[in-house]
BANU-27863 format. One record per residue (C-alpha): residue in three letters; x, y, z. Coordinates in Angstrom, 3 decimals. Example, Ala and Ser with C-alpha at 12.3 -4.5 7.8 and 13.67 -1.06 7.14 Angstrom:
<rs>
{ALA,{12.300,-4.500,7.800}}
{SER,{13.670,-1.060,7.140}}
</rs>
This chain:
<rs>
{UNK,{79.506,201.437,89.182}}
{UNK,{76.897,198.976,90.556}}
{UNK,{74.140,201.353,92.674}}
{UNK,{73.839,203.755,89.939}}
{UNK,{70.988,205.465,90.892}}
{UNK,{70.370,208.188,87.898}}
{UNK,{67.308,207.192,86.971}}
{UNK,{65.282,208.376,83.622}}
{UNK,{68.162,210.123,82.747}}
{UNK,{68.952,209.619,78.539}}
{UNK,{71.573,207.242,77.470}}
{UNK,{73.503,206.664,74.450}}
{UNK,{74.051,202.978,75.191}}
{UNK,{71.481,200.533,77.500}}
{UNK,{72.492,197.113,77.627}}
{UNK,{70.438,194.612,78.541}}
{UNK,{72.080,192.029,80.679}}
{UNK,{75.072,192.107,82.660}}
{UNK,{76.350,188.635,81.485}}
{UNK,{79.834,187.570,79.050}}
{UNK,{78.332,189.353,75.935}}
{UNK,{76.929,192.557,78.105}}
{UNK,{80.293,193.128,79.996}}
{UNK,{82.624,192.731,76.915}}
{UNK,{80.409,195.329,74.644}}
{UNK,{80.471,197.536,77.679}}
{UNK,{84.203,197.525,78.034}}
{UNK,{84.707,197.792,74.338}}
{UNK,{82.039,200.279,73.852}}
{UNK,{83.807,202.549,76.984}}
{UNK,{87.423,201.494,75.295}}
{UNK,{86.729,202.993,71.721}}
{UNK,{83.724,205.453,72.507}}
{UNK,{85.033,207.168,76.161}}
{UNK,{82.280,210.007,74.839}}
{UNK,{79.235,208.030,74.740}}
{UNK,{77.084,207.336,78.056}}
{UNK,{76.560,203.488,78.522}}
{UNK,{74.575,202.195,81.273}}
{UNK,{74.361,198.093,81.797}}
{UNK,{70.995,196.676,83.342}}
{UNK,{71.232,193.181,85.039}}
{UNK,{68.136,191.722,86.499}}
{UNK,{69.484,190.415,88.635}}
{UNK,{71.719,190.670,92.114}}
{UNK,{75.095,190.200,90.300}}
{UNK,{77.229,190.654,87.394}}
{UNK,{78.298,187.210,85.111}}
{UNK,{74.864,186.075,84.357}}
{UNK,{75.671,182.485,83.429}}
{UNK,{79.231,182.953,84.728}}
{UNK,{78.740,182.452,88.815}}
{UNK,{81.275,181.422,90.893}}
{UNK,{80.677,180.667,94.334}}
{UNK,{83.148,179.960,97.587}}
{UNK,{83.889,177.001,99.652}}
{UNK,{85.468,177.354,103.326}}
{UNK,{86.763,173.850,102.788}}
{UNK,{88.932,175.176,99.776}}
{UNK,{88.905,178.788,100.169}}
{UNK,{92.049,179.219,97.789}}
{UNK,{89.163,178.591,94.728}}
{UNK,{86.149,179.307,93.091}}
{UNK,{83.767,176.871,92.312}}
{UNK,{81.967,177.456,89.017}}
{UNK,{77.817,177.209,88.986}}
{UNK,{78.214,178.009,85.740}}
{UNK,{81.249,177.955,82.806}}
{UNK,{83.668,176.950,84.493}}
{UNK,{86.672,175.771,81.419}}
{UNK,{88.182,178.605,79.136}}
{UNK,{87.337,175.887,75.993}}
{UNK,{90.138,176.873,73.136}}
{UNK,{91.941,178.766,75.419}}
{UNK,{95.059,179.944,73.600}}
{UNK,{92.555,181.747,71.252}}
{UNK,{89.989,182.843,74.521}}
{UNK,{89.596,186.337,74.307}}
{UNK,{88.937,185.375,78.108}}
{UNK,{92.597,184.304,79.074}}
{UNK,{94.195,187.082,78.707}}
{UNK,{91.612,189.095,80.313}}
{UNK,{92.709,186.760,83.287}}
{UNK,{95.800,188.107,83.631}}
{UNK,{94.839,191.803,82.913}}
{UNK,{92.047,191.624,85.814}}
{UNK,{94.666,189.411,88.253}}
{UNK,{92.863,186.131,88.414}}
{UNK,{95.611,182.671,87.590}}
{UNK,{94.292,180.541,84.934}}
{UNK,{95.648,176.873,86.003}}
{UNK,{97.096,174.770,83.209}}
{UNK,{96.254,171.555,84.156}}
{UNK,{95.173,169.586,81.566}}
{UNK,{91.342,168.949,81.280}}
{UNK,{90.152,165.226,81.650}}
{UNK,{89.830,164.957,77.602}}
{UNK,{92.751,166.723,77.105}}
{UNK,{95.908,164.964,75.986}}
{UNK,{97.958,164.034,79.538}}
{UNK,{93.980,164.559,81.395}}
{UNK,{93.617,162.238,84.050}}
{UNK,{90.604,160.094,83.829}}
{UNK,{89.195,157.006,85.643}}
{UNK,{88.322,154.291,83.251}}
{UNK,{89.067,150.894,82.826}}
{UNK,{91.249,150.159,80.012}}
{UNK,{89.739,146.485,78.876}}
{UNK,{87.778,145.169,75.967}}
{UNK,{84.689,147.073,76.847}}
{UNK,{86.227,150.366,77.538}}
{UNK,{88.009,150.315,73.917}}
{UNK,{84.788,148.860,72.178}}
{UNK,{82.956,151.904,73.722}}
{UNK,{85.579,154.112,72.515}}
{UNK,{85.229,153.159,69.035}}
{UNK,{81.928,153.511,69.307}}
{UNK,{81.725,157.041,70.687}}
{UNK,{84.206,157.849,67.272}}
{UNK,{82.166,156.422,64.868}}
{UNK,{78.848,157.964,66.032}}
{UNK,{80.945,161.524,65.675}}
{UNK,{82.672,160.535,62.584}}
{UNK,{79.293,159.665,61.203}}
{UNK,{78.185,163.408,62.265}}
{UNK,{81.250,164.669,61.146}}
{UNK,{80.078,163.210,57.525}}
{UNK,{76.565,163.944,57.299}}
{UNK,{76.065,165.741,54.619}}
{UNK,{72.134,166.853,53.452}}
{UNK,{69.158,167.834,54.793}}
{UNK,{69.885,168.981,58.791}}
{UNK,{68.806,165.865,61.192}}
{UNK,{68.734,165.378,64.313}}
{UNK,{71.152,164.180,66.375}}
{UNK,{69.453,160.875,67.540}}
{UNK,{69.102,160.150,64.148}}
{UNK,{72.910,159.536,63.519}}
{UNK,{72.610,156.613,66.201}}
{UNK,{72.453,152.683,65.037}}
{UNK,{69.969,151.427,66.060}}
{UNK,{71.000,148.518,68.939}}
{UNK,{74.428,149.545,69.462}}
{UNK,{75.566,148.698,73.177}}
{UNK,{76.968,151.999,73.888}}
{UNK,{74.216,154.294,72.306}}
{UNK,{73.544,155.010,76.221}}
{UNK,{77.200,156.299,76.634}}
{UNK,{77.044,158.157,73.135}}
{UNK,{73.635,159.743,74.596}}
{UNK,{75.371,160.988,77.775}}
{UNK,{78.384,162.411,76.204}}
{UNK,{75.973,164.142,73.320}}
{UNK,{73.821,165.358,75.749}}
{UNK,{77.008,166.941,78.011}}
{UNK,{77.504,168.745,74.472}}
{UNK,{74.211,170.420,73.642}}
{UNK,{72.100,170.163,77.341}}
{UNK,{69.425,168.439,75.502}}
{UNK,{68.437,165.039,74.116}}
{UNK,{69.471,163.702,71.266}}
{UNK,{66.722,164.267,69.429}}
{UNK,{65.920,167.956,69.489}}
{UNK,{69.824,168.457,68.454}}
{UNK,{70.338,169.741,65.463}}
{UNK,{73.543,167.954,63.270}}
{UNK,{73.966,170.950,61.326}}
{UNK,{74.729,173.058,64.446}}
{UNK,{77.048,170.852,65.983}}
{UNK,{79.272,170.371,63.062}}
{UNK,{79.041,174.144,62.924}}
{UNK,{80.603,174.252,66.630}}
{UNK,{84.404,175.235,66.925}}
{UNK,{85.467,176.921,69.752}}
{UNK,{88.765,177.668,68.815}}
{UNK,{92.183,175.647,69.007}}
{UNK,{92.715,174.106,72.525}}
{UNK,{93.568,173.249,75.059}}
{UNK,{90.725,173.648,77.597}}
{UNK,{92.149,175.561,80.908}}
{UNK,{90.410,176.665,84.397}}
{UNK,{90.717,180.390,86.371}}
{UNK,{91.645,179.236,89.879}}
{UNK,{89.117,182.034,91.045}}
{UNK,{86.320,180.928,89.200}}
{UNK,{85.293,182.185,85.811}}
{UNK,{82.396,183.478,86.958}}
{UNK,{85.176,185.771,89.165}}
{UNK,{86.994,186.428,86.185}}
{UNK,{83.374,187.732,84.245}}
{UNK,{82.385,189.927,87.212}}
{UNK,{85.467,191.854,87.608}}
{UNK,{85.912,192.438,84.026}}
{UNK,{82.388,194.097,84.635}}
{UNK,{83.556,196.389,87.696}}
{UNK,{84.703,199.686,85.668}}
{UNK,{81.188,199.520,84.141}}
{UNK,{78.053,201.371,85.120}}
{UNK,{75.737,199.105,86.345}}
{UNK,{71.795,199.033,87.611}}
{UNK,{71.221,195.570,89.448}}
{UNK,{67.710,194.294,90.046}}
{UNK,{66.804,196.519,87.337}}
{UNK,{63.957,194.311,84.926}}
{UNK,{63.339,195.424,81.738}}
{UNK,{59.729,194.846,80.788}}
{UNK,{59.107,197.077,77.396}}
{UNK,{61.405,198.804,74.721}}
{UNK,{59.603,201.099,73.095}}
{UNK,{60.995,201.777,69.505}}
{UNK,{58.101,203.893,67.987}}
{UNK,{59.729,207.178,67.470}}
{UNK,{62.634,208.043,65.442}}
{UNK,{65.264,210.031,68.064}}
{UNK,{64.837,207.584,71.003}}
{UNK,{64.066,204.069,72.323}}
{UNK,{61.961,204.062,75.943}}
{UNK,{62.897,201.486,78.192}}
{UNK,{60.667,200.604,81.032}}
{UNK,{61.807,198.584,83.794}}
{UNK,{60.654,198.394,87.509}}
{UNK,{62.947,200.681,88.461}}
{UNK,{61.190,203.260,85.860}}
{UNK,{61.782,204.310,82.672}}
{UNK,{64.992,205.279,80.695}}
{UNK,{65.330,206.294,77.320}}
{UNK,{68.113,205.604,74.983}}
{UNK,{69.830,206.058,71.355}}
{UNK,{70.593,202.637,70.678}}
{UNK,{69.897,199.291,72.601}}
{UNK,{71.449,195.760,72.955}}
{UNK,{70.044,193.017,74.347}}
{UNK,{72.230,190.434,75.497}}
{UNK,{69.586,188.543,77.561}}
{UNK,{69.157,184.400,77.257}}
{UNK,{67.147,182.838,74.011}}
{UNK,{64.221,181.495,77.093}}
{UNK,{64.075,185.199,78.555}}
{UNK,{63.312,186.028,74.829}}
{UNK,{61.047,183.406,73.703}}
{UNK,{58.890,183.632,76.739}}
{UNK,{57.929,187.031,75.617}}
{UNK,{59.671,188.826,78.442}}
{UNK,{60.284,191.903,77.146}}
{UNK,{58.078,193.601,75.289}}
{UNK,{58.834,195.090,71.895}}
{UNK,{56.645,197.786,70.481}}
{UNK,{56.351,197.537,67.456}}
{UNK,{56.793,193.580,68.047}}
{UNK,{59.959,191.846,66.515}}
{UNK,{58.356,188.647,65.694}}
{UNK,{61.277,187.448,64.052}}
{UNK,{63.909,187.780,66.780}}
{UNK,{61.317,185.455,69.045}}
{UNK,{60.807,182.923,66.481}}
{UNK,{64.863,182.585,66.347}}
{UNK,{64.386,182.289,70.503}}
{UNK,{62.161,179.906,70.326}}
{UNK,{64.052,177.688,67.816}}
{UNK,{67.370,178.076,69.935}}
{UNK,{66.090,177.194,73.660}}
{UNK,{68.319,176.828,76.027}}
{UNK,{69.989,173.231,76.764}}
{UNK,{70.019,172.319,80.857}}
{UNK,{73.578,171.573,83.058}}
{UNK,{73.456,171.173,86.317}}
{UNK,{76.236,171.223,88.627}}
{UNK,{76.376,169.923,92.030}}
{UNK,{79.462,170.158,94.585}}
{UNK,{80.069,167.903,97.152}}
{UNK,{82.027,168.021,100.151}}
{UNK,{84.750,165.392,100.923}}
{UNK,{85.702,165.018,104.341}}
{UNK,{88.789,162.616,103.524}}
{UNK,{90.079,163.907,100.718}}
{UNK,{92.412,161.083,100.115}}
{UNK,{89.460,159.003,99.819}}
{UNK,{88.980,160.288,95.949}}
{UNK,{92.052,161.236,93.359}}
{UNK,{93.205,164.195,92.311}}
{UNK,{92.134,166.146,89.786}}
{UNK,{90.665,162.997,87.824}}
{UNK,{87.661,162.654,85.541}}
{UNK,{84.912,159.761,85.309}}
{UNK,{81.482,158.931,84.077}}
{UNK,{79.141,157.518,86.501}}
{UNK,{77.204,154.672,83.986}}
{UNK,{78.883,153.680,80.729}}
{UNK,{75.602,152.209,79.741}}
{UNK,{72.783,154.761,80.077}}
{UNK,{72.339,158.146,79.376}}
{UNK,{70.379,159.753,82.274}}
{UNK,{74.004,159.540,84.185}}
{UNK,{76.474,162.374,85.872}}
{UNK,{79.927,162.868,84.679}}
{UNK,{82.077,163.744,87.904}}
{UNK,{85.267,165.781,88.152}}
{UNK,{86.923,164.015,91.415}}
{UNK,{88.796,166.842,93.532}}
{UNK,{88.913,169.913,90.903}}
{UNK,{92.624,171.621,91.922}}
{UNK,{92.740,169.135,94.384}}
{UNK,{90.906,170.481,96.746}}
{UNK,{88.148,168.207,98.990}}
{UNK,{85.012,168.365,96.306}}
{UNK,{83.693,166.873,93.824}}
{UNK,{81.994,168.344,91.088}}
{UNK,{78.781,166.312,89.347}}
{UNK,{77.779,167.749,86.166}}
{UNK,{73.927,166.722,84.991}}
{UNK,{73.091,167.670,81.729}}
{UNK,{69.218,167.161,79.650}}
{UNK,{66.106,165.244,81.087}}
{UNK,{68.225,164.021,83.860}}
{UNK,{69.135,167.634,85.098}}
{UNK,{65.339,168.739,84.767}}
{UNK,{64.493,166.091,86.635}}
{UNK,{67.329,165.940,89.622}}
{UNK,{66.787,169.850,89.669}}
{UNK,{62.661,169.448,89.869}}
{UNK,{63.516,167.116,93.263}}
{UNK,{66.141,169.082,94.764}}
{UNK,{69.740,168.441,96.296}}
{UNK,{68.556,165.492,98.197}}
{UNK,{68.109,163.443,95.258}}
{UNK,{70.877,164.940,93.144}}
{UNK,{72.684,164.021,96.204}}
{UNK,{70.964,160.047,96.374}}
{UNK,{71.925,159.893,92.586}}
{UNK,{75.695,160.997,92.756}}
{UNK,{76.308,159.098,95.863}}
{UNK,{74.878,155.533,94.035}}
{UNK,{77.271,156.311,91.228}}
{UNK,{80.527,157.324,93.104}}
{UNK,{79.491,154.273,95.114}}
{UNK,{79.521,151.364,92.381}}
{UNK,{82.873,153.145,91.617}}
{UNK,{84.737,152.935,94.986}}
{UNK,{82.461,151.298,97.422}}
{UNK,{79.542,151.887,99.617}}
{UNK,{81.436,153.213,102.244}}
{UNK,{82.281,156.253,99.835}}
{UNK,{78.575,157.784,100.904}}
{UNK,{79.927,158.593,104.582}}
{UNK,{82.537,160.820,102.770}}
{UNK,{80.583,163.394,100.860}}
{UNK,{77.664,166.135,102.162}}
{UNK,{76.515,168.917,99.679}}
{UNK,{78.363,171.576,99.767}}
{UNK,{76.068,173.866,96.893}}
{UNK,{74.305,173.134,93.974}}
{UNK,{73.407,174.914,90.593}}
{UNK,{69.664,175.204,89.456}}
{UNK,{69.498,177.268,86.002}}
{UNK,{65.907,176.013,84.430}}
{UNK,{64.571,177.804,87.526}}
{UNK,{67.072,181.187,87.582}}
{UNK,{64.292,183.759,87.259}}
{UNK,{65.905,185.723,84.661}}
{UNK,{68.023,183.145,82.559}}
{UNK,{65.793,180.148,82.337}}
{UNK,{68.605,177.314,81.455}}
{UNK,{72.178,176.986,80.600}}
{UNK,{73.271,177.127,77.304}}
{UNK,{71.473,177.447,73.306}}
{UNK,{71.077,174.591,71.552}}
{UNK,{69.404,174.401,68.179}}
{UNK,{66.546,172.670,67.005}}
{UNK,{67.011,170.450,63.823}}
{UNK,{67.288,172.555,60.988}}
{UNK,{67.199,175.821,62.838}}
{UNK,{71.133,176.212,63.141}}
{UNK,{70.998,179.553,60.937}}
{UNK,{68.719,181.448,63.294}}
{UNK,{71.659,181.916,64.935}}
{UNK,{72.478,185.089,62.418}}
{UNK,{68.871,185.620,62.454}}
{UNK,{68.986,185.996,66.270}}
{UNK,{72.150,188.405,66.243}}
{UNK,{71.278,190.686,63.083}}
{UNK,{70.566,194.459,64.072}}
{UNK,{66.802,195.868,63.592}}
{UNK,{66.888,199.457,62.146}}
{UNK,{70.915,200.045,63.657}}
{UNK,{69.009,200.698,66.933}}
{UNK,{68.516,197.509,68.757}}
{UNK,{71.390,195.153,68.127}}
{UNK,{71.357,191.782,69.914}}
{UNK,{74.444,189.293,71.158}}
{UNK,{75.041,186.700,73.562}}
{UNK,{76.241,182.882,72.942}}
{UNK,{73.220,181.982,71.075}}
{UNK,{74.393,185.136,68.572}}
{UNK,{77.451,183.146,67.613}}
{UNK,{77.304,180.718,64.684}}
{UNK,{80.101,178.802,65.839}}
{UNK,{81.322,179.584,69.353}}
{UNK,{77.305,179.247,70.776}}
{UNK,{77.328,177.586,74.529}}
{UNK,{80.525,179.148,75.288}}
{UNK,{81.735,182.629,77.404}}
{UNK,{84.028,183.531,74.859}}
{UNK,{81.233,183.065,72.213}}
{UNK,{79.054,185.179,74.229}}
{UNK,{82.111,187.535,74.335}}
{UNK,{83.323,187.877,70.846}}
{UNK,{79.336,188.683,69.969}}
{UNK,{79.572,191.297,72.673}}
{UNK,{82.510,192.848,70.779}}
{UNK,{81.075,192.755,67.425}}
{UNK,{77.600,194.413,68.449}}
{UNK,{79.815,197.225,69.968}}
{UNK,{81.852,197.955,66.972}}
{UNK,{78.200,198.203,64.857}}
{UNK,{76.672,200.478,67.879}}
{UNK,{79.738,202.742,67.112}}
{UNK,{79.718,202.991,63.996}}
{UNK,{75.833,203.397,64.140}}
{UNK,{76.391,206.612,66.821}}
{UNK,{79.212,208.005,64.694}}
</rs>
């Protein structure tokens, strides 16, 4: 239970990081092994990791998602029926680019010309065949709407077009939709799932020490523990940046890191004191002719927010400034929408900053032209001691919670069979 206090006692099981992939190798690990000891270290003050949900007064009846906040293929999310085991409602209203989604745009010669062009650019990804590119590369050059195609792209992977890798996104499937919500958050619906675990918050691992044959030392600031077998479920940054310290070094696992950095999204909530002023449950893009713009879900479950999603260089930079100018930016958007007067409306109500979470270091992996197969590089076991998952781990299902999840699952069923 969180406040586990044994400390230095010897483990079968220490996972490293109490996020998607963490909490579902935990629970599978406790489900199919109830005789091995597994302890779960989060650095930091809460379980989810990059699932967060926080509360509004204004709609107190929901959870508003910092982080994942859509159960993408959800028929096939291990993560919906999980909702209904743990007691959160997952709401069935159609996402914005679902079929029967609500979204504002203007239905006239522009808006279908833009369409088209948003097809072909993905058709002509679709198609590429070859040598990996990157994802700017697949643009023509002059086309009107490459600033639309940019934004949308860059909603995808977190990062501009042209440290995507084409390869990796054709590799992306997450599963047959549609895309649903948990009314609670998901971040609600990741934390509970965690609560039957044992768990050590504000516990930092700084070393593993994987020199001798019978046990694996793990120091941390809260001490040292040592274990059997290890898995480390924390972000590609956390890795790259050297972190944690292996000894002997794993070169290899930090290359793959470094080659699948995390993409930026930044969300920022807004309070609506009219909330007639904005309609229901509808989506829209702030500029169809630049990149650097927000995409805005108007009144999520209808309640009196609105939720601006920033996603690349323009969610380093709104996040380097600080809610006052993430604010200034959404408010000149939702204003050449529906008039200046819509400023008086909205106030922040909470905003997202991942590039800066201490312990994470950005929002989801992307990778790097022609470094889509690190991926399985990344998630391969060393020696059947230390296994690794997390999103990034997951060749096709990367970016996603029930990516991070099904890699959770996987590195359990290898850590039993490994403690057998």
């Amino acid at each position: 239970m969180p406040g586990d206090n044994s400390k230095g006692t010897d483990e079968d099981v220490v996972i490293i990081g109490a996020g998607a992939a963490g909490i579902a190798a935990a629970r599978r690990l406790q489900a199919i092994r109830p005789d091995l000891s597994i302890l779960l270290l989060e650095a930091g003050d809460r379980l989810g990791g990059r699932a967060w949900t926080v509360a509004l007064l204004e709609a107190a009846d929901i959870g508003l998602d910092l982080g994942c906040g859509w159960l993408h293929g959800a028929r096939t999310n291990a993560w919906t029926a999980i909702a209904g085991e743990v007691g959160v409602t997952v709401d069935h209203t159609p996402a914005p680019w679902n079929d029967g989604g609500r979204r504002l745009q203007r239905d006239d010669a522009a808006a279908r010309a833009a369409r088209q062009a948003i097809g072909a650019y993905f058709e002509r990804l679709e198609s590429h065949t070859g040598n990996d590119a990157a994802m700017a590369d697949m643009l023509e050059p002059g086309n009107p709407w490459n600033g639309q195609i940019r934004a949308v792209g860059t909603y995808i992977t977190g990062a501009e077009l042209e440290r995507s890798s084409v390869v990796d996104y054709n590799r992306y499937d997450p599963g047959p939709g549609p895309d649903w919500r948990v009314r609670e958050g998901y971040g609600t619906l990741v934390s509970l799932y965690g609560k039957p675990v044992r768990a050590r918050l504000g516990a930092e691992v700084t070393r593993i020490d994987h020199r001798h044959a019978g046990r694996i030392g793990i120091e941390t600031n809260q001490g040292v523990l040592s274990a059997r077998t290890v898995l480390v479920t924390v972000s590609t940054n956390v890795l790259a940046a050297g972190k944690i310290a292996f000894d002997p070094p794993l070169p290899d696992k930090i290359e793959a890191a470094a080659q699948l950095p995390l993409g930026l999204a930044d969300k920022l909530f807004l309070r609506l004191a009219n909330r007639e002023a904005l309609p229901a449950d509808t989506h829209m893009l702030g500029s169809t002719r630049r990149g650097a713009t927000g995409t805005y879900q108007l009144r999520p479950f209808g309640a009196p927010v609105v939720e601006a999603y920033f996603a690349g260089d323009l969610a380093h930079d709104l996040e380097g400034q600080g809610r006052e100018a993430a604010f200034s930016f959404a408010g000149d958007e939702l204003a050449a929408h529906f008039g200046a007067d819509i400023r008086k409306e909205l106030s922040v109500a909470t905003m997202s900053a991942w590039a800066a979470a201490p312990h994470i270091g950005g929002s989801y992996s992307y990778a790097e032209p022609g470094a889509s197969d690190q991926r399985g590089r990344l998630a391969a076991p060393h020696d059947e001691r230390i296994f690794f998952a997390g999103e990034a781990c997951s060749k096709s299902r990367y970016s996603t919670a029930h990516g991070a999840y099904e890699t959770g699952v996987a590195a359990a069923d290898r850590i039993a069979g490994s403690l057998s």
